[in-house]
N, C-alpha and C positions, 0 to 999 in steps of 0.2 A: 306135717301138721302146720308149720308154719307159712309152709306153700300155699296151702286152703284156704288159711285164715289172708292170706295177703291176696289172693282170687277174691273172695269173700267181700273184701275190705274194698278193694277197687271195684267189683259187683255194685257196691253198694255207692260208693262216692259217685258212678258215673248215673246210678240212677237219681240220686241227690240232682248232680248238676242239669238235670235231663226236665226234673221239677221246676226248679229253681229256671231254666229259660221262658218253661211252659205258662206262665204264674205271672207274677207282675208286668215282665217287659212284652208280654204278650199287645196290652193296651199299644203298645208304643209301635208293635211290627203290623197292628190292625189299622193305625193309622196310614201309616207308611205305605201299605197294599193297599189302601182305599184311595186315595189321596195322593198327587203327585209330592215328592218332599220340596220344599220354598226354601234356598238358602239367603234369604233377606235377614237384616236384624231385625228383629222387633221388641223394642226394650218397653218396659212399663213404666209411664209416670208416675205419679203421687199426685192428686190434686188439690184431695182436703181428705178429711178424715175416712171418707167410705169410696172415696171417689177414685177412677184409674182413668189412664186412657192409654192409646198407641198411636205415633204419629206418621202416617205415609208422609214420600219425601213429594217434593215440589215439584210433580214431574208432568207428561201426559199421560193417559190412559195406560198404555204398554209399555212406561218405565218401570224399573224394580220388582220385574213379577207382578206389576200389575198392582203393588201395594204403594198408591199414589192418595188414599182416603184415611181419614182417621176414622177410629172405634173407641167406643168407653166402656166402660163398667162398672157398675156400685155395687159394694159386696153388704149387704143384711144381714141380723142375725135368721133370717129365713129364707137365705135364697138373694142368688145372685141376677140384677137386673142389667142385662147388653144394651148398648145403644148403638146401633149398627153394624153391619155385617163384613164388611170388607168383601175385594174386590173378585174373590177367587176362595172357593171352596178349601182350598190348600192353606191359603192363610186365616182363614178363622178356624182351622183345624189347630193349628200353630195358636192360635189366640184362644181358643178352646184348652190347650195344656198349658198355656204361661196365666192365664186364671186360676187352673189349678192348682200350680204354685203358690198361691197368694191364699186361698182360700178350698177350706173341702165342699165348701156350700153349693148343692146346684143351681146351674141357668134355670132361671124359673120362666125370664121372660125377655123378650127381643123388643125395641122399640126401631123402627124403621124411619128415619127421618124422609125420606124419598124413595123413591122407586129408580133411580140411574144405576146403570150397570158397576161401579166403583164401590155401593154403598149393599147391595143386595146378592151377588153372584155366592156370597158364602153362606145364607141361612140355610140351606140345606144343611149342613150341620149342625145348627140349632135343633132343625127341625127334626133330626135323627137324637138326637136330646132332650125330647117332649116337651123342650119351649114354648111359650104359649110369644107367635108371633103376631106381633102390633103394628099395623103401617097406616099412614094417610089416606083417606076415600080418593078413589080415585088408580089404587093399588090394582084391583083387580082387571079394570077396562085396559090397562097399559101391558100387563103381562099375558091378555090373550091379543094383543093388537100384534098386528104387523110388523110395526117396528119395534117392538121386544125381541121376536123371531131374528130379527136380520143382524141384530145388535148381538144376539147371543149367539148366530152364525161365527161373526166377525172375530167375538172375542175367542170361538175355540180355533181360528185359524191364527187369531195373532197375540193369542195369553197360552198356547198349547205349552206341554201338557196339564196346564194348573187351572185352565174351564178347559174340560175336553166332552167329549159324546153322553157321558153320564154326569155332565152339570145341568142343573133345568132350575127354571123360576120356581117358587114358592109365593104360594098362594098362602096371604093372613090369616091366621083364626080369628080376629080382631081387627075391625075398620074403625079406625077414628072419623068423624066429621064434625065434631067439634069440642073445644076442652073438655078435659075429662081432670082428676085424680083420680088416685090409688095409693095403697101403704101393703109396705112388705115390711116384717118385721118390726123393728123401731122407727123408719123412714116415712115419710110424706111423699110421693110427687108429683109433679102437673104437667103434663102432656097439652102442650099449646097447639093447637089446630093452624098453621099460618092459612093454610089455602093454596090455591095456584097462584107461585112466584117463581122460585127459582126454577122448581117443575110444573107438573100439573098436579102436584099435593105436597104438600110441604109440613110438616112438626119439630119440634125443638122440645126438651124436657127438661124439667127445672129441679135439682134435688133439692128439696125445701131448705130441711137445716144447715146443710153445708152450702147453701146459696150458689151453687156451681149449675148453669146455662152449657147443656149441648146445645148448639144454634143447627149442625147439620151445616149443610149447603147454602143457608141464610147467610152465612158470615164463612166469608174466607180470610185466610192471613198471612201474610208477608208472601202472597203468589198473588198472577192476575187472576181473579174470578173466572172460571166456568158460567158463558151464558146461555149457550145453546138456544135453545127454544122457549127460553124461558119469558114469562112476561114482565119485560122489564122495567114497566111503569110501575105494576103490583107490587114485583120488587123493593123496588125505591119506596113504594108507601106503609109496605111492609116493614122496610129499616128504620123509620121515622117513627112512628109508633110502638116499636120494639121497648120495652118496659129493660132499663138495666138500674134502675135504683138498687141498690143494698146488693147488690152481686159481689159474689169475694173473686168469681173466675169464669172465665167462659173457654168453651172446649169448641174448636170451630169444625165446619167438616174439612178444612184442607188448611194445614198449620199449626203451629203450635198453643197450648193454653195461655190464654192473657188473663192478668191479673188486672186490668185496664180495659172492662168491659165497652166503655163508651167510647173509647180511643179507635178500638178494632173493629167496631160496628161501622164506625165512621168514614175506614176508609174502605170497605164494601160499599155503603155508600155513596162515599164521595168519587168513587171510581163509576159507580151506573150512571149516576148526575150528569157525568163527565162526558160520557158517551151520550148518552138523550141530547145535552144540550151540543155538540159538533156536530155527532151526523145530522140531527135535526134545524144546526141552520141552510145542509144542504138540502135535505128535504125540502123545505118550505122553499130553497130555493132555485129547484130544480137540478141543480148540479150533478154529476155521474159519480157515483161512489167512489171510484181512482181518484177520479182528483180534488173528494172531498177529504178523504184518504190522507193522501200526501198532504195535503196543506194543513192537517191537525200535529200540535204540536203536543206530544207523548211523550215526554220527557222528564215527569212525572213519574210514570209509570215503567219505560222501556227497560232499567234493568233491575226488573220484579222478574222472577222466577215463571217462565212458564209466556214470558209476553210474547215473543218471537214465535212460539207454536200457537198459542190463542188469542192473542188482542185483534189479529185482523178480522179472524173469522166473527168473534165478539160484535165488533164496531156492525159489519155487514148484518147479522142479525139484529138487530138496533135500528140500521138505516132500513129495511123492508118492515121490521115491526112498524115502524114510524110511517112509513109511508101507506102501509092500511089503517095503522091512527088517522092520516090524514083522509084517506079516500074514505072511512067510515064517518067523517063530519058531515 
């Protein structure tokens, strides 16, 4: 009898424990099989009251798994609003459970500040979460173009396996073309339209009452800005009119949150300024980029995070924008 009962007994605890895998940690091994696993940190800040964020390090593109961008988030009482995707399906999968942490509220909705591969490679897992995804006009034309194709080529050759065969662009249910608001729960917010600057469509979001500016790629911090292709005069006139009165913080796309909105705008800024005005006294005066190059003095800037891999290329984008500035007078 006591044989049976102790068969009986262990019958029953192995199918207990057979439950008990099947059942919660399920989520966690569905992840894992979808998704390569990211062993990056990724710790959560505090901003203001509703406000989060996550901060990628100062790197280039294929540093840290690729987690080189920041991501925010505001939790509602109706629903949790993302402000960017991060760089790789894997980490906003990882960014997708450290929310949960925080809050049981679901992603209701994704704001996109730009279309670059750093800020967008993870909505796919939004968008497997019936997030209602929000990008800048302009979204669409760039993710069926060419060089989205090549860029996403690249990144599953040199972010594998975290964008691999089964990473693809995500198409907005939602084009911004010019401000807007919206309220979720108790919350206000304003989705600012910048235009073509830093990319070819640019937005920043303002959570009303907590006065907290995601800028996006508008404003970078304690790294040298990412120029790329971007229009860098629009840029500049874009930082200049950028409203930071009554701001309690600003959350950048690459760096950490300032508490000193006007200070951090400034040296995105002062750094594009910087550029227009050097390469541009070559320009106008004929000079060969090397040795307009060499004769600027960066000293300013040289040990910022990130200069050694991009100020050159930076400067050189600047020096040919500048000289179709010039040949379009």
């Amino acid at each position: 009898m006591l044989t049976c009962n102790k068969f009986l007994f262990l019958s029953v605890l192995a199918l207990f424990s057979q439950s008990l895998i099947a059942s919660t940690p399920a989520v966690s091994a569905r992840h894992e099989a979808k998704y390569a696993p990211t062993s990056v940190a990724m710790d959560v800040r505090k901003v203001s009251d509703h406000v989060y964020y996550v901060e990628g390090s100062a790197g280039i593109a294929t540093d840290n798994e690729g987690f080189i961008s920041n991501a925010g988030f505001i939790v509602t009482g109706d629903g949790v609003v993302v402000f960017d995707a991060l760089g790789t399906p894997s980490l906003a999968d990882k960014l997708v459970q450290q929310i949960a942490e925080i809050t049981p509220q679901p992603i209701r909705k994704v704001i996109v500040s730009h279309y670059h591969a750093d800020h967008v490679y993870g909505l796919q897992v939004f968008e497997e979460l019936g997030a209602e995804i929000i990008a800048p006009y302009g979204a669409q034309k760039y993710i069926q173009s060419e060089a989205a194709k090549n860029r996403l080529e690249e990144r599953q050759l040199s972010l594998g396996p975290w964008v691999n065969e089964n990473t693809h662009l995500v198409l907005p249910d939602t084009t911004i073309s010019s401000s807007t608001t919206f309220t979720m729960g108790e919350l206000s917010f304003t989705i600012n339209y910048m235009g073509s600057a830093h990319s070819d469509g640019d937005m920043t979001l303002l959570v009303e009452p907590d006065k907290v500016l995601f800028s996006g790629d508008i404003i970078f911090r304690e790294r040298i800005p990412y120029v790329g292709n971007a229009d860098s005069k629009k840029w500049l006139d874009t930082l200049t009119k950028l409203e930071t009165g009554g701001l309690t913080a600003l959350v950048p796309g690459h760096g950490p949150a300032s508490t000193d909105p006007a200070d951090t705008i400034a040296f995105t800024r002062r750094y594009l300024a910087y550029l227009r005005q050097s390469m541009g006294k070559g320009v106008e005066e004929f000079i060969p980029f090397d040795e307009v190059y060499a004769n600027t003095d960066w000293s300013e800037f040289e040990n910022l995070p990130a200069f050694a891999e991009g100020n050159r290329i930076n400067a050189y984008q600047v020096y040919l924008s500048l000289e179709a500035e010039l040949l379009a007078q």
